[in-house]
C-alpha positions in Angstrom: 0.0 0.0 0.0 1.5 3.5 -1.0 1.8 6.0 1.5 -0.8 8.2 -0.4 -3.5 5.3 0.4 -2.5 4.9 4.0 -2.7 8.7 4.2 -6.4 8.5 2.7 -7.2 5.2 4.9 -6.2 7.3 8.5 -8.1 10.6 7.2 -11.4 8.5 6.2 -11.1 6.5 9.7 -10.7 9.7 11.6 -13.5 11.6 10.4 -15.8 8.5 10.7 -15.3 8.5 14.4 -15.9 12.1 14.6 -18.6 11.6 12.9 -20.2 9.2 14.8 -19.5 10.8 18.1 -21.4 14.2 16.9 -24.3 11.7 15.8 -24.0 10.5 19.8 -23.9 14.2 21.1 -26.9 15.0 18.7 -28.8 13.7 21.3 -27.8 15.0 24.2 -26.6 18.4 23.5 -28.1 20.5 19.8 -25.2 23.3 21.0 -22.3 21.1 21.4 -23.8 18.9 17.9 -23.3 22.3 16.2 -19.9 22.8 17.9 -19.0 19.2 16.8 -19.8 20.1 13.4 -17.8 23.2 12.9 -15.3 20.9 14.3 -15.6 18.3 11.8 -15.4 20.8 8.9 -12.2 22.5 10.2 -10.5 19.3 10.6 -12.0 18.3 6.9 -10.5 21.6 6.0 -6.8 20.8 7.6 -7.1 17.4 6.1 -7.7 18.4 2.7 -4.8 21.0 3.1 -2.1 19.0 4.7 -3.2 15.8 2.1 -2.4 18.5 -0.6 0.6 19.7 0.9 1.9 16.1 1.2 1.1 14.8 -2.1 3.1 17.4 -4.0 6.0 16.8 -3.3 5.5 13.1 -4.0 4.0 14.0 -7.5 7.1 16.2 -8.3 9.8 13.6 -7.0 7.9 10.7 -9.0 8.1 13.5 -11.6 11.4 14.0 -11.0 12.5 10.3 -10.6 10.8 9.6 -14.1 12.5 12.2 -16.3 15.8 11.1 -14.5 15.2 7.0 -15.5 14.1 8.3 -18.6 17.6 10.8 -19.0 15.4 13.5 -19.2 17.6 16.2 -17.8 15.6 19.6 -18.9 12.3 19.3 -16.7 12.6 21.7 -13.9 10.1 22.5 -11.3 9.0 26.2 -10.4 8.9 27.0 -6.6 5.2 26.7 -5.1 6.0 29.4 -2.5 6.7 26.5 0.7 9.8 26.7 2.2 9.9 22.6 2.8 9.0 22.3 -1.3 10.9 24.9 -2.2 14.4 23.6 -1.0 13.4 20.1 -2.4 12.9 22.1 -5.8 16.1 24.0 -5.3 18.1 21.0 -4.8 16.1 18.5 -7.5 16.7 21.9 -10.3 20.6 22.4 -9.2 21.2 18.2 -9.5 19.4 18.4 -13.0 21.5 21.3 -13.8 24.7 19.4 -13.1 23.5 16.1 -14.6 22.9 18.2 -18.4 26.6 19.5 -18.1 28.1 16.4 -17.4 26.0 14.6 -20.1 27.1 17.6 -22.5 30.6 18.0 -21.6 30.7 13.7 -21.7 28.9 13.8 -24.9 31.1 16.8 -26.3 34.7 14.5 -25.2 33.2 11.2 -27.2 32.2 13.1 -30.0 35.9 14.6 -29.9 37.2 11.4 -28.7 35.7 9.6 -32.1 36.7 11.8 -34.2 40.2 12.2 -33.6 40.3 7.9 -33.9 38.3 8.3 -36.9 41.1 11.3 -38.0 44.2 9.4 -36.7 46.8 8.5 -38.7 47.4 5.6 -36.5 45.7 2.2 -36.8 43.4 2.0 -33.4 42.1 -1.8 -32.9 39.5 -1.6 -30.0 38.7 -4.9 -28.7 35.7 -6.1 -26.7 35.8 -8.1 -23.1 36.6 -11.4 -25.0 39.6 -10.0 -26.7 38.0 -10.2 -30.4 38.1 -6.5 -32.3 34.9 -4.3 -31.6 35.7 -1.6 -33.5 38.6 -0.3 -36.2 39.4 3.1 -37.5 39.9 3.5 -41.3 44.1 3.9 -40.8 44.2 0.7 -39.1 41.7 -1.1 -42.0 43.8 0.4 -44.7 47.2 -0.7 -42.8 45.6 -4.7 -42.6 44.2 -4.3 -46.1 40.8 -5.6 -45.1 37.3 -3.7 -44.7 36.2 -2.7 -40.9 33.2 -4.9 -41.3 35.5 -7.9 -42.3 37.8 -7.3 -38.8 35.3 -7.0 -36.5 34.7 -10.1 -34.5 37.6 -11.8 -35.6 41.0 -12.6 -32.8 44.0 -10.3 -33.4 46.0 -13.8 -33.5 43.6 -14.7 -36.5 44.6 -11.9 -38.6 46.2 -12.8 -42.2 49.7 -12.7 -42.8 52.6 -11.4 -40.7 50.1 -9.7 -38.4 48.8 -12.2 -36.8 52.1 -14.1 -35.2 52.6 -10.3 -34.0 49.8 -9.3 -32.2 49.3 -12.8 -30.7 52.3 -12.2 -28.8 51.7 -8.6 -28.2 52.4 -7.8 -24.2 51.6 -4.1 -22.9 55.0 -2.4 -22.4 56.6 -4.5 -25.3 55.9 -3.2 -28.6 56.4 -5.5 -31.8 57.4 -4.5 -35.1 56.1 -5.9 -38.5 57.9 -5.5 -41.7 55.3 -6.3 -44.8 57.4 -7.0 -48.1 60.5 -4.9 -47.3 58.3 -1.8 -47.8 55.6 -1.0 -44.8 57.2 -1.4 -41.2 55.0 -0.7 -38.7 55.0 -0.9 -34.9 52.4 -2.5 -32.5 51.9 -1.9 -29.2 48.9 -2.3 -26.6 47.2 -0.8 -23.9 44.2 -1.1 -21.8 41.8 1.2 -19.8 38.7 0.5 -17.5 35.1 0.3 -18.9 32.7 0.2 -16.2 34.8 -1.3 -14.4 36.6 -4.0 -16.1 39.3 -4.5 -18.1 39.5 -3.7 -22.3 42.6 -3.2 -24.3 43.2 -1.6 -28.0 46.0 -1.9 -29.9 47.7 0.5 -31.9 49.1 0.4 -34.9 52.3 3.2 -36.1 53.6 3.1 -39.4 57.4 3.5 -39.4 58.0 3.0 -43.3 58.9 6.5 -44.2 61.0 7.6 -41.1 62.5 4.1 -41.4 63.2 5.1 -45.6 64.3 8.2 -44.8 66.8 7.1 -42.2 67.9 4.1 -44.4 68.6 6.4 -47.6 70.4 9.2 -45.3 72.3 6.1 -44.2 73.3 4.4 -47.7 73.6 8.0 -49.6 76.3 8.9 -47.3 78.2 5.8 -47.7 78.1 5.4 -51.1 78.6 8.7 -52.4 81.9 8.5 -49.9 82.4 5.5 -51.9 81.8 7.1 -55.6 84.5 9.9 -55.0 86.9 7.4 -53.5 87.0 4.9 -56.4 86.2 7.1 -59.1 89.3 9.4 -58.1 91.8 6.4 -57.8 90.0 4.6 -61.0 90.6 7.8 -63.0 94.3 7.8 -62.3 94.7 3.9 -62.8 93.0 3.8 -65.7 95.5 7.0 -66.8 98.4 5.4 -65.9 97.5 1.8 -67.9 96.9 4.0 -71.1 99.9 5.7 -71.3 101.8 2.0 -70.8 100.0 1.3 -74.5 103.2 3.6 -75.6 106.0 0.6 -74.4 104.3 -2.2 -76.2 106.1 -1.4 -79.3 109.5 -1.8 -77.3 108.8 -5.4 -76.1 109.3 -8.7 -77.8 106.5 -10.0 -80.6 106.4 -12.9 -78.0 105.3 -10.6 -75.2 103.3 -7.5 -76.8 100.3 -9.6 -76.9 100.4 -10.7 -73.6 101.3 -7.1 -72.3 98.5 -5.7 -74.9 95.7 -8.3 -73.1 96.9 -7.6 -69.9 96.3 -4.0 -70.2 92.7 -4.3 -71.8 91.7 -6.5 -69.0 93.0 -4.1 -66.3 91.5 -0.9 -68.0 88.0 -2.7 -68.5 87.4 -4.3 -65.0 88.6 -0.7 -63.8 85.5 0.9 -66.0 83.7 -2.2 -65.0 84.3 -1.2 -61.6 83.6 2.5 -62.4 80.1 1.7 -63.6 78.9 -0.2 -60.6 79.7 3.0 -58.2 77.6 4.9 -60.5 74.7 2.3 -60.7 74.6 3.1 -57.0 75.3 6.8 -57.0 72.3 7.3 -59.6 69.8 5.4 -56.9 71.0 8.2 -54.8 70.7 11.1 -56.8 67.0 10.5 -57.6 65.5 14.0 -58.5 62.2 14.4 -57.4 59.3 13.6 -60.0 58.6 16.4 -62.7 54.5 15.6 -62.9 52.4 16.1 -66.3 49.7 14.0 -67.7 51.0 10.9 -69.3 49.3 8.1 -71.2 50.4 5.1 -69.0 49.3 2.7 -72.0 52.3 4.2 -74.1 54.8 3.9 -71.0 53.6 0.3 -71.0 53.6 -0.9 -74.7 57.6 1.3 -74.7 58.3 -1.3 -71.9 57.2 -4.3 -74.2 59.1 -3.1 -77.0 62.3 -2.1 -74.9 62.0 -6.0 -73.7 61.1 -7.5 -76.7 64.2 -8.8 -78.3 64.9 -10.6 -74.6 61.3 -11.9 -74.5 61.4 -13.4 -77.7 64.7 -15.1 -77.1 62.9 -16.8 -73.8 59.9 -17.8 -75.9 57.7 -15.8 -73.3 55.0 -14.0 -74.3 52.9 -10.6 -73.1 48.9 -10.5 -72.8 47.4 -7.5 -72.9 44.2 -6.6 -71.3 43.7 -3.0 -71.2 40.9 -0.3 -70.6 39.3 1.1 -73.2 41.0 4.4 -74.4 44.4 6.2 -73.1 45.1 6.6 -69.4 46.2 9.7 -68.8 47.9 10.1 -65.2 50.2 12.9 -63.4 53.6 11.6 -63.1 57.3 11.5 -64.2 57.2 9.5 -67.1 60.8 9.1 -67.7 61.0 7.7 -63.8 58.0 5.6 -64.2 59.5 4.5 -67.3 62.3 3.2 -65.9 60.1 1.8 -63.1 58.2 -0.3 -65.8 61.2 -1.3 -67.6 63.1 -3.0 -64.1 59.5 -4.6 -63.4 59.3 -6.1 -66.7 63.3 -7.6 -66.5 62.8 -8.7 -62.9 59.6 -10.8 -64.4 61.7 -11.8 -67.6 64.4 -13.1 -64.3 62.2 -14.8 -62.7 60.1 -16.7 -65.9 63.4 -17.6 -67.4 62.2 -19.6 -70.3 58.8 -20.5 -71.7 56.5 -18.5 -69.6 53.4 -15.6 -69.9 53.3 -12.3 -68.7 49.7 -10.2 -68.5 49.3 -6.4 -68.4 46.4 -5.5 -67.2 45.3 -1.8 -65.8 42.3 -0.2 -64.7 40.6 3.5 -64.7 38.6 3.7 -61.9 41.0 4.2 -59.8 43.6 3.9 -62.4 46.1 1.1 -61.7 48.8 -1.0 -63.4 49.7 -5.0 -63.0 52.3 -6.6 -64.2 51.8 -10.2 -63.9 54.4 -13.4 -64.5 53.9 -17.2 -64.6 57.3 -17.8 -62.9 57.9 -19.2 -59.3 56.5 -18.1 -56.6 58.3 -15.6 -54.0 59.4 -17.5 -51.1 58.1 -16.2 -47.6 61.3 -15.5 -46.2 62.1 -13.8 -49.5 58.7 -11.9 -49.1 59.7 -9.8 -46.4 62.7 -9.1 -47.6 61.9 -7.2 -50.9 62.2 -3.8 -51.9 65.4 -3.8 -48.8 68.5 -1.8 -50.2 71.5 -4.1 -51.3 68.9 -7.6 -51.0 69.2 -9.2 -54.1 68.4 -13.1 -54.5 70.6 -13.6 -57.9 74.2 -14.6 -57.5 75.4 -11.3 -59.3 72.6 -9.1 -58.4 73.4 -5.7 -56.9 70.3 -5.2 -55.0 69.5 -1.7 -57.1 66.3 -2.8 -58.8 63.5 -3.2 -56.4 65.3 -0.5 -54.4 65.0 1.9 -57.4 61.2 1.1 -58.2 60.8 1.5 -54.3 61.7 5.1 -54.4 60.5 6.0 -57.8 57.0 4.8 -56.4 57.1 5.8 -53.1 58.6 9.6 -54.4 54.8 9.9 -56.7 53.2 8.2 -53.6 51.7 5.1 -55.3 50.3 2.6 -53.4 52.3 -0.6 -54.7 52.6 -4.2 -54.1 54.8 -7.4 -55.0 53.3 -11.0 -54.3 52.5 -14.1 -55.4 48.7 -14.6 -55.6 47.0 -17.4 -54.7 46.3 -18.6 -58.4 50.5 -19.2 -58.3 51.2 -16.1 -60.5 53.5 -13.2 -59.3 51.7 -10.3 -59.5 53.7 -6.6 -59.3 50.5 -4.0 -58.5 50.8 0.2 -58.9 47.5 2.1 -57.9 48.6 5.3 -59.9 46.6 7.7 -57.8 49.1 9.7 -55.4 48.0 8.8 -51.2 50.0 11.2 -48.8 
């Protein structure tokens, strides 16, 4: 029973014994029956008032208590001139008022909060209480190369490729670092924070590739162009010196000018030789930066074939061709990209050898180039070591290639990739449309 109803009950008991005992007095006394009666009215009267007096206030907290449960935080109550009801007001109107701040100023900090996630340039993995991912921002979807909606629910452990033997092992404090194809290193770390109070982590995901680039080509630029001027300077005089000793092989024997003649040749080429590999590396280091103007990409690609073309036919391999309708006109160097195309296309004439297919295939929307080969497969260990300066798999190779595409690329800000798809084919992949 509510207190209202037991309020009621006592009032409606009262008054029935009053008026019974004026019915009694009615008999005995009409004066003190009148008496009675006035009474009985005055104490309806009081009733009445006090019942009113108590009932408001329980109206406005159930009031009150309903726009709280239902987060209703502008009703406010007016002051009905009691002092009792008037300080329950005062207090109930201050509490609301500090209840709408909070809710704004919370409100206003995860709207902020969001947004810088949504903004970061840093992958944020949120996961729920059982450790599977709840939510991803778009830099950590584009640096696992899957959609949001494909992440969500799945185990950090269960992620494809190098990522998931990273983040399985992922302790807070200790930060792991994954290197994808010689290219993107990134670094992964975790934290946690309380959520009503238990335990959640994130992870979060830094890319490190062009600090790491930048570092590396300070680094190697340094060396080698120390390097350049030492050999060039003592190649310049040996080779000086081993010319002018052409002017005593007319004094020697018959017997021995030949011998003397060879020996010379052989020391002067191996010397240019030598000459010629210090300036394969110092032109990976003097890379100017891209001169950009609309190019047909087609043209760049069917120069390639042609550039290639004497080698391909020797091989027996052959190109396919599957094009977009029309030109495909893009911004870029075209000399660089050129020269980009042209090491793509020998590294896949390498790595075919003989009797093998290689498909050109580009896009316009958004505009891309692959360059795929029917040779073997890229090992995993040689995977993740690509596109590393100096890391060359061939028994004479120099490293340069790759390295050279790498920057070329990387310089215009193309997206690129080098794998082996699942179909068995080697596939080199340029999305032509610059990404900061």
């Amino acid at each position: 029973m509510t207190l209202r109803a037991k309020f009621l009950l006592f009032a409606i008991i009262i008054h029935g014994v009053l008026v019974a005992l004026a019915w009694q007095v009615l008999r005995q006394n009409t004066v003190l029956f009148i008496s009675a009666e006035l009474l009985l009215l005055v104490s309806v009267v009081l009733t009445v008032h006090l019942y009113r007096g108590f009932v408001r206030p329980f109206q406005l907290i159930a009031a009150g208590t309903e726009a709280i449960k239902a987060k209703d935080f502008s009703t406010k109550f007016m002051p009905v001139n009691q002092r009792e009801m008037d300080q329950l007001i005062e207090v109930y109107n201050h509490m609301i008022d500090e209840l709408r701040q909070e809710r704004i100023t919370q409100h206003e900090k995860s709207f902020l909060l969001e947004h810088l996630i949504q903004a970061s340039p840093a992958g944020i993995l949120l996961l729920n209480f059982d450790g599977r991912i709840e939510s991803v921002n778009p830099a950590a979807a584009r640096m696992l190369q899957l959609p949001a909606p494909a992440l969500v629910g799945q185990l950090p452990a269960a992620l494809p490729g190098d990522w998931g033997p990273a983040l399985s092992s992922l302790q807070p404090g200790h930060p792991q670092v994954v290197q994808l194809s010689g290219v993107q290193t990134y670094r992964a770390h975790t934290s946690h924070f309380l959520d009503r109070g238990f335990t959640r982590y994130f992870i979060l995901l830094e890319e490190l590739t062009q600090d790491l680039i930048r570092q590396e080509k300070q680094a190697y630029e340094k060396l080698i162009r120390m390097m350049s001027h030492e050999v060039n300077n003592s190649i310049g005089a040996v080779n000086s010196i081993l010319q002018s000793f052409h002017y005593y092989a007319p004094q020697l024997a018959d017997e021995d000018r030949a011998d003397f003649t060879e020996a010379l040749e052989v020391s002067v080429n191996r010397s240019t030789h030598l000459a010629n590999f210090i300036a394969n590396f110092a032109n990976l280091v003097r890379l100017p930066p891209p001169t950009l103007r609309p190019v047909d990409v087609h043209e760049l690609l069917k120069s390639t074939c042609r550039l290639l073309q004497v080698q391909s036919e020797n091989r027996n391999i052959r190109w396919h061709w599957e094009l977009t309708p029309g030109p495909l006109f893009v911004a870029l160097d075209g000399q660089q990209l050129e020269q980009a195309l042209l090491n793509i296309g020998k590294n896949a004439l390498e790595a075919i050898g003989e009797d093998g297919n290689i498909w050109v295939r580009t896009t316009a929307s958004p505009p891309t180039v692959v360059l795929e080969n029917d040779g073997p497969g890229i090992p995993p260990e040689v995977q993740r070591r690509l596109f590393t300066p100096f890391y060359s798999t061939k028994r004479d190779g120099q490293g340069i290639g790759l390295t050279l595409i790498r920057d070329i690329l990387l310089q215009h800000h193309f997206p690129f990739s080098l794998k082996t798809q699942p179909n068995g084919r080697t596939a080199f992949s340029i999305e032509l449309t610059a990404t900061e």
